[in-house]
TORPAGU-913198 format. One record per residue (C-alpha): residue number from 1; residue in one letter; chain; x, y, z. Coordinates in Angstrom, 2 decimals. Each point is the difference from the previous one (the first is absolute). Layout:
// TORPAGU-913198
NODE  num  residuo  cadena       xx       yy       zz
NODE  NUM        a       A        X        Y        Z
...
// end
This chain:
// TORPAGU-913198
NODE  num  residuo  cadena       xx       yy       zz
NODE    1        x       A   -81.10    35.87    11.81
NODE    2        x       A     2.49    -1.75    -1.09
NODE    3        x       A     2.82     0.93    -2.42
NODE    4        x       A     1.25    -2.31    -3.09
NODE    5        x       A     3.59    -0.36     0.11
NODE    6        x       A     2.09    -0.60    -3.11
NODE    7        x       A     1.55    -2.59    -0.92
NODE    8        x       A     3.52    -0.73     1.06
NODE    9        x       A     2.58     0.39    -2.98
NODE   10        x       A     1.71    -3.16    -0.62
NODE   11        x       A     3.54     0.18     0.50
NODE   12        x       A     1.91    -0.28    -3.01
NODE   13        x       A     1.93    -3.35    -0.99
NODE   14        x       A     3.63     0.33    -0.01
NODE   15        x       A     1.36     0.00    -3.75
NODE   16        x       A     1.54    -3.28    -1.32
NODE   17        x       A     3.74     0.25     0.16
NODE   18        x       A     1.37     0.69    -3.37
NODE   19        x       A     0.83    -2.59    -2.23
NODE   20        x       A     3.15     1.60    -0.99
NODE   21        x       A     0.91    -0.54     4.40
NODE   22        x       A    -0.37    -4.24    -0.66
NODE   23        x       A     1.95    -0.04    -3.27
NODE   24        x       A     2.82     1.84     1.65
NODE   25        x       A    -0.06    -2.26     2.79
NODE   26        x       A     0.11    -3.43    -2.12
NODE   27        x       A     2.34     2.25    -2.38
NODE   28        x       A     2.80    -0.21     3.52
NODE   29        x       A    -0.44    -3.68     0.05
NODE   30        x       A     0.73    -0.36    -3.33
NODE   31        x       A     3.47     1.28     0.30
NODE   32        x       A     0.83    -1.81     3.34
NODE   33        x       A    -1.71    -3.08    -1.27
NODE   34        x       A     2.97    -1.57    -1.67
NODE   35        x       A     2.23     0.63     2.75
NODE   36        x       A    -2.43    -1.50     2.19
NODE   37        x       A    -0.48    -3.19    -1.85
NODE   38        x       A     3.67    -0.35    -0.22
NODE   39        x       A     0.49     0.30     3.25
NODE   40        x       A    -2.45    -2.42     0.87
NODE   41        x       A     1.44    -2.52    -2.21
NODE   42        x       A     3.80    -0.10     0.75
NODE   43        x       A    -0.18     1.52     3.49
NODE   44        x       A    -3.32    -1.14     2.02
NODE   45        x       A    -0.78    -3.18    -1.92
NODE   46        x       A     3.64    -1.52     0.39
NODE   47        x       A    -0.56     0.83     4.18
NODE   48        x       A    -3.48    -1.53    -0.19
NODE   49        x       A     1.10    -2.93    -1.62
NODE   50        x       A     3.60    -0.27     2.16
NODE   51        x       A    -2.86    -0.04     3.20
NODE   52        x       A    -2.27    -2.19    -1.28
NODE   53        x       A     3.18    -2.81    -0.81
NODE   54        x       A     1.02     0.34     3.62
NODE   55        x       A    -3.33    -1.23     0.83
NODE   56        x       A     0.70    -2.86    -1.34
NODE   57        x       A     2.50    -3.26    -0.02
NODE   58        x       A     0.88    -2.82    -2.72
NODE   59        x       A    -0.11    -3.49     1.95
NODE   60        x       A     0.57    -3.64    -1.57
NODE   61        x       A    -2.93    -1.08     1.53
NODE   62        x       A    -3.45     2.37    -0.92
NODE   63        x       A     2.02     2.42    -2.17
NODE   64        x       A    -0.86     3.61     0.59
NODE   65        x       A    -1.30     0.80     3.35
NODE   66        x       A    -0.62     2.94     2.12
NODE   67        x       A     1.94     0.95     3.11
NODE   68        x       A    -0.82     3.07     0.85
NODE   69        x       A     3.02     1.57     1.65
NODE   70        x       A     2.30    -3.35     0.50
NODE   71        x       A     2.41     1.40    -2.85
NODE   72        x       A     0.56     2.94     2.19
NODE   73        x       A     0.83    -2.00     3.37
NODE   74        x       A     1.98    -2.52    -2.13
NODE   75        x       A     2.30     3.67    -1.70
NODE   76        x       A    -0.13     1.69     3.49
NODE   77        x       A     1.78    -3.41     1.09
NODE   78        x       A     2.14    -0.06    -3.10
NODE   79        x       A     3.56    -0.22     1.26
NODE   80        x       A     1.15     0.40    -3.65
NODE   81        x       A    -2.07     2.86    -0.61
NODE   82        x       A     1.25     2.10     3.12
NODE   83        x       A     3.74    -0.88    -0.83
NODE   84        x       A    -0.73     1.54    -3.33
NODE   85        x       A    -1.88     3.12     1.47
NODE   86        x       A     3.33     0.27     2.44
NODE   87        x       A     2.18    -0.32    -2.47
NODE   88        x       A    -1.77     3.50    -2.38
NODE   89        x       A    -0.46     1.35     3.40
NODE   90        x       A     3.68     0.02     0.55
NODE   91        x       A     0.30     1.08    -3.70
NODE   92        x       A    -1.98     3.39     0.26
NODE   93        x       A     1.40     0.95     3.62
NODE   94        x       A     3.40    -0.12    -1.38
NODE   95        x       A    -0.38     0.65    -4.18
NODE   96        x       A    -2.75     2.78    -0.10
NODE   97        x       A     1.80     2.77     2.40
NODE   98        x       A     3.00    -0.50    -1.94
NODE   99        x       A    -1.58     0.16    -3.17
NODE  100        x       A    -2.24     3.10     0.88
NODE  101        x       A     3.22     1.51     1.59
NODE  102        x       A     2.07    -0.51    -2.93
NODE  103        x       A    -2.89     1.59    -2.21
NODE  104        x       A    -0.52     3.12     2.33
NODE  105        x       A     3.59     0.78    -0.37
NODE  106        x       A    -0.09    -0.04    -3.85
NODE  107        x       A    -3.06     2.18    -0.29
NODE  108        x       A     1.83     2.30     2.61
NODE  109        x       A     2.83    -0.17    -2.15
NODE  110        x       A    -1.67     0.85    -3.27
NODE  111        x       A    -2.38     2.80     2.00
NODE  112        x       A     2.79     1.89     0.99
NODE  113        x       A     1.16     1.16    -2.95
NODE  114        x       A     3.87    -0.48     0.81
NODE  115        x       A     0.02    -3.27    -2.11
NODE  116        x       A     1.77     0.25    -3.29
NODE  117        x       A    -2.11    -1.86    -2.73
NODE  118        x       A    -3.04    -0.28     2.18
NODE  119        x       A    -2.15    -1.38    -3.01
NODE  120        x       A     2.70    -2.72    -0.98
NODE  121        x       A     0.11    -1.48     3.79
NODE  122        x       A    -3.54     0.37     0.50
NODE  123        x       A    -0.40    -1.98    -3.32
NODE  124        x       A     2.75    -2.57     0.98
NODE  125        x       A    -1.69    -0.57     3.45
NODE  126        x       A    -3.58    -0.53    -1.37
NODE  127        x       A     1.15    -2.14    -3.03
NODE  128        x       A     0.13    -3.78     2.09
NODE  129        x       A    -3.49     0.82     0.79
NODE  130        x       A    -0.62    -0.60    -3.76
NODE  131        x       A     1.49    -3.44     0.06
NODE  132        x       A    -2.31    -2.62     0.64
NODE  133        x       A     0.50    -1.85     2.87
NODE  134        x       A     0.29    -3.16    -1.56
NODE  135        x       A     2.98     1.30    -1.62
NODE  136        x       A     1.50     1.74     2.81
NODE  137        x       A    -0.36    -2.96     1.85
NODE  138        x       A     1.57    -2.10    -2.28
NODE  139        x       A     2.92     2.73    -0.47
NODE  140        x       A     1.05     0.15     3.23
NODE  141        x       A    -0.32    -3.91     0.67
NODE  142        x       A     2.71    -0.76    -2.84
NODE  143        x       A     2.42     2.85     1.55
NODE  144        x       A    -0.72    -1.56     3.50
NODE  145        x       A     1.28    -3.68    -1.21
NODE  146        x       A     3.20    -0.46     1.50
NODE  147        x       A     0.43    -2.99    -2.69
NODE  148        x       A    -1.18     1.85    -3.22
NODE  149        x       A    -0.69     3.34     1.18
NODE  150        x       A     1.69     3.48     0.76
NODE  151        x       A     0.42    -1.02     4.11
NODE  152        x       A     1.70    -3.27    -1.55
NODE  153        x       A     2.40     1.97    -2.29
NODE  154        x       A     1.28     2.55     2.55
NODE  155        x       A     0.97    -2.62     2.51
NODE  156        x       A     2.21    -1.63    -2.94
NODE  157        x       A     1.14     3.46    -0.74
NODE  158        x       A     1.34     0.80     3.23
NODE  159        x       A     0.47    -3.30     1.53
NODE  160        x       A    -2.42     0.08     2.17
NODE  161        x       A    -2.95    -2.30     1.80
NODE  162        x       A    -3.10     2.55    -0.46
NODE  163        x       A    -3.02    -0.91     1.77
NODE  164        x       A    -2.56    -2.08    -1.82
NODE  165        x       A    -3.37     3.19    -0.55
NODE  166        x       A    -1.97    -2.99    -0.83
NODE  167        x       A     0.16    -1.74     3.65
NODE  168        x       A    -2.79    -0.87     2.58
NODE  169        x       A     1.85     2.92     1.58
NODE  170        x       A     0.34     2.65    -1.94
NODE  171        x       A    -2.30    -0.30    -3.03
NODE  172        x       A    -3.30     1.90     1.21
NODE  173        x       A     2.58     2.87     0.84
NODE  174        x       A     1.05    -1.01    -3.70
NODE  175        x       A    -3.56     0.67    -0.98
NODE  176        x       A    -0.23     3.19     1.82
NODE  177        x       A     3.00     1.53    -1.89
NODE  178        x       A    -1.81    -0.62    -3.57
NODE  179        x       A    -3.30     1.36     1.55
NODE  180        x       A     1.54     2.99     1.46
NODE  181        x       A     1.73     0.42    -3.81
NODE  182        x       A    -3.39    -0.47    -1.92
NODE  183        x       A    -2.17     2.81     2.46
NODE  184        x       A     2.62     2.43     1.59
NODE  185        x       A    -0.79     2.06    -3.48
NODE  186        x       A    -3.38    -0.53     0.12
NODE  187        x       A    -0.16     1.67     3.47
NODE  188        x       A     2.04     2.56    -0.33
NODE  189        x       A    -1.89     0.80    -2.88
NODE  190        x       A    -3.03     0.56     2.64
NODE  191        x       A     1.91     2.02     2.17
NODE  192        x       A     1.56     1.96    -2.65
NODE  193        x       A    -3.45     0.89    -1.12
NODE  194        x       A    -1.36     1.06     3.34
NODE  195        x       A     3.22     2.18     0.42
NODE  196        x       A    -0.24     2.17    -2.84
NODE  197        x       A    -3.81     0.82     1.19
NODE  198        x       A     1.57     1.88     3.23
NODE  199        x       A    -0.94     3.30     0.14
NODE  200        x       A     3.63     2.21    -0.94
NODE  201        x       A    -1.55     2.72     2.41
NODE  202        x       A     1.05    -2.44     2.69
NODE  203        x       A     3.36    -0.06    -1.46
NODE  204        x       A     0.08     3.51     0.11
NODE  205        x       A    -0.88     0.05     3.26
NODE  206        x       A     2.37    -2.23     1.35
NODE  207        x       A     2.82     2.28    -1.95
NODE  208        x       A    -0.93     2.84     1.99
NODE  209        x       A    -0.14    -1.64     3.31
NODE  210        x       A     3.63    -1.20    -1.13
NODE  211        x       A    -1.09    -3.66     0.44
NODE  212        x       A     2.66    -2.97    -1.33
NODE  213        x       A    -0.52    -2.27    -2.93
NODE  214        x       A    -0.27    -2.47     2.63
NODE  215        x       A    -2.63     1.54     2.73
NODE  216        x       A    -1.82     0.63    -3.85
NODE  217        x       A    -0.47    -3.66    -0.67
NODE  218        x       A    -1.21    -0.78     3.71
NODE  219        x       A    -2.37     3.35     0.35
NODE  220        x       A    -0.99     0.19    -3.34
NODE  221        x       A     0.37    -3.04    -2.28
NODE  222        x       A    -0.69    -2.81     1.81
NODE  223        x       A    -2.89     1.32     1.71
NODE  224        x       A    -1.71     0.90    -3.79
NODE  225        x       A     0.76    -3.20    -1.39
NODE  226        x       A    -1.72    -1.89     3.14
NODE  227        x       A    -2.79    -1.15    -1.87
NODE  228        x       A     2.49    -1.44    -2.84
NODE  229        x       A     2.06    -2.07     2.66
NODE  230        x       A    -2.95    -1.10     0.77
NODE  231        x       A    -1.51    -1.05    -2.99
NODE  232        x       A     3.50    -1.75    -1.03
NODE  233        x       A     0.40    -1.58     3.25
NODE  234        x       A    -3.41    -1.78    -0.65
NODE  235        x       A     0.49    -0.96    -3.40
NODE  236        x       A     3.28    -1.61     0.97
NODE  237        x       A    -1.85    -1.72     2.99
NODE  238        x       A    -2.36    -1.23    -2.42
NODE  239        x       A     2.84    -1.11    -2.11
NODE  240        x       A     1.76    -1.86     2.39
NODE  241        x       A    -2.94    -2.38     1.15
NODE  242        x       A    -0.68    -0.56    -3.29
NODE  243        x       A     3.55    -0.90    -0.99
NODE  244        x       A     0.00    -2.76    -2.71
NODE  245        x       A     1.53     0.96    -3.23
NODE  246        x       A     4.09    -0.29     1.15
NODE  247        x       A    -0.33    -2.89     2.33
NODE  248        x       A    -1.58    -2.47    -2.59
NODE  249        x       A     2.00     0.91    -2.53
NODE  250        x       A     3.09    -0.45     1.73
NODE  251        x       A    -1.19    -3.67     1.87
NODE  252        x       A     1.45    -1.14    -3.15
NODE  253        x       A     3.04     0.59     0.64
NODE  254        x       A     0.21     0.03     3.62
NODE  255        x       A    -2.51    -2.85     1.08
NODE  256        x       A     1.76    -0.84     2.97
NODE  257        x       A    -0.28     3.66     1.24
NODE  258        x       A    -3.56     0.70    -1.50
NODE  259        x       A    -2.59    -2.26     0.86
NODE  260        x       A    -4.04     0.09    -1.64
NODE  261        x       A    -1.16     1.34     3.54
NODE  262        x       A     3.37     2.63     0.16
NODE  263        x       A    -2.98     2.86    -0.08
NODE  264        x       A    -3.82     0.29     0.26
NODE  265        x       A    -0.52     0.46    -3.37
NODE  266        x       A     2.44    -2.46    -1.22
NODE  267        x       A    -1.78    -2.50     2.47
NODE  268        x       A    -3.34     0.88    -1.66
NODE  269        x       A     1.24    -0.23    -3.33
NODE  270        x       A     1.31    -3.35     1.08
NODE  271        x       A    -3.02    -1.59     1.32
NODE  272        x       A    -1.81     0.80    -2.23
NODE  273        x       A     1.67    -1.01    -3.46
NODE  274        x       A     1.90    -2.52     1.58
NODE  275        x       A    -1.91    -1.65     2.69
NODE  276        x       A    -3.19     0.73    -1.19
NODE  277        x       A    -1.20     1.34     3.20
NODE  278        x       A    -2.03     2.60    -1.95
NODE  279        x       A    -2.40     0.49     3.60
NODE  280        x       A     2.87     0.32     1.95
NODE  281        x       A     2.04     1.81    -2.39
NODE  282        x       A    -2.91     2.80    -0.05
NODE  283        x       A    -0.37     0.25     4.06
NODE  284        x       A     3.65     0.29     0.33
NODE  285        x       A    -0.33     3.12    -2.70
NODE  286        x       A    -2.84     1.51     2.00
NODE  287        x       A     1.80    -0.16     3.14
NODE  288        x       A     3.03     1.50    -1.06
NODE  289        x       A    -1.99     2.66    -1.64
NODE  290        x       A    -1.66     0.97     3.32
NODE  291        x       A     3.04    -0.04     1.59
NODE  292        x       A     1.36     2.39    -2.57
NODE  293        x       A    -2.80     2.41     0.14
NODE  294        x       A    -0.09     0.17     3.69
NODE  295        x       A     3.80     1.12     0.15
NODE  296        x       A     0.02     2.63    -3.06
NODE  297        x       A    -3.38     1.45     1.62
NODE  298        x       A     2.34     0.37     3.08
NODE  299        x       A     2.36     1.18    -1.46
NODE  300        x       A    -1.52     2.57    -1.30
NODE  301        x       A    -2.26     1.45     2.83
NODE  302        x       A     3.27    -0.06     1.65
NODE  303        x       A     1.76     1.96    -3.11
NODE  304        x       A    -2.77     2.37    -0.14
NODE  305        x       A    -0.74     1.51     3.42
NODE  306        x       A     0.03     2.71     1.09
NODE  307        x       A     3.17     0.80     1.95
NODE  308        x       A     1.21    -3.32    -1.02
// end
């Protein structure tokens, strides 16, 4: 005989997530949203657009056509170009670890405590970085005339034949000195910030152990501020590969010295505005911007490792 078995319960459907759950989730976008659209618009469409011109080339004969990567032979060939990418290169081995050295020092300085007026230098040393670089540029290049400027007038003062800070030999260290002016307070203002962050316990510590001001800084300091140094040493590589502002304005008065290819983005500039080379113009930009990345990435695995 046999036996009836029941039915099997059906298992139950799992509940519809809340509605409350999906308008939180579009509620996130809605604050990131604007950020994102702005960031797509003057950071990922200029690249996109920068790409797609390198693509391309303006010839007499057909106009506009595509040549897939011939720009970037014809830039990787660029004579011009390199000279220019020597020429910063030279710039940042020799500017930024005296600028970062000078600004270390300061913020030492003003972190130890022993300076009288702390808040009036610290002022003083940050205030260039509030002058426009236009300005400071065009500052320094009237003091460094030696017919009109401050250079010019202490030679008749003293009677004496001062070198020319506008020459093909001297004016990118010329250009270093007002760069170094404008940003020594701006990093120093980093590493100031990072040093008043250090633990006092490891002060304290140090006291006890009866440790100098000096095996401090190198125990202590410098190894707490590593990620500042760091950050400062890429923004300055950054800076120097992108150098533009000083050397334009001061081709003006120093053309035989400064020429429109004197730096990367000066050649850029150059080609573009005044060549009309607007394909070229945009692979030489994208080059030099891959070249830049790759080194600050470098730089700072390098700055950041362990045991480094």
């Amino acid at each position: 005989m046999t036996t009836l078995q029941p039915p099997a319960a059906a298992e139950p459907r799992p509940a519809p997530p809340p509605a409350g759950r999906d308008r939180r989730s579009w509620t996130g976008w809605g604050f990131i949203g604007p950020f994102v659209a702005v960031f797509a618009l003057v950071f990922l469409a200029p690249i996109a657009y920068s790409l797609y011109l390198s693509l391309f080339r303006d010839q007499l004969i057909g106009g506009t056509t595509f040549v897939g990567l011939d720009n970037y032979e014809q830039a990787l060939r660029d004579d011009r170009f390199w000279a220019a990418l020597g020429r910063v290169s030279l710039f940042l081995c020799v500017q930024v670890p005296v600028m970062l050295g000078i600004a270390l020092l300061v913020a030492l300085a003003l972190d130890s405590g022993r300076l009288y007026g702390r808040n009036f230098f610290r002022v003083s040393i940050f205030l260039p970085y509030a002058v426009p670089a236009v300005v400071a540029t065009l500052m320094w290049s009237f003091m460094y005339g030696t017919r009109f400027g401050l250079v010019g007038d202490l030679g008749d003062a003293f009677g004496l034949s001062l070198p020319d800070p506008l020459s093909p030999d001297l004016v990118l260290a010329s250009i270093g000195n007002i760069v170094t002016w404008e940003f020594v307070g701006y990093n120093m203002l980093i590493f100031y910030s990072a040093l008043r962050v250090v633990p006092h316990s490891l002060y304290e510590a140090a006291e006890i152990d009866g440790a100098g001001q000096i095996r401090v800084v190198t125990a202590i300091k410098l190894p707490a501020i590593r990620g500042a140094l760091v950050i400062a040493t890429i923004f300055s590589i950054i800076g120097s590969f992108q150098l533009f502002n000083e050397p334009s304005v001061m081709q003006k008065l120093a053309p035989n010295a400064i020429t429109t290819d004197y730096t990367p983005n000066y050649y850029t500039y150059s080609l573009s505005f005044s060549g009309q080379q607007h394909n070229y113009s945009a692979t030489v930009a994208i080059v030099m911007g891959l070249i830049t990345m790759v080194i600050a990435y470098v730089v700072q695995l390098r700055g950041m490792r362990k045991g480094a």
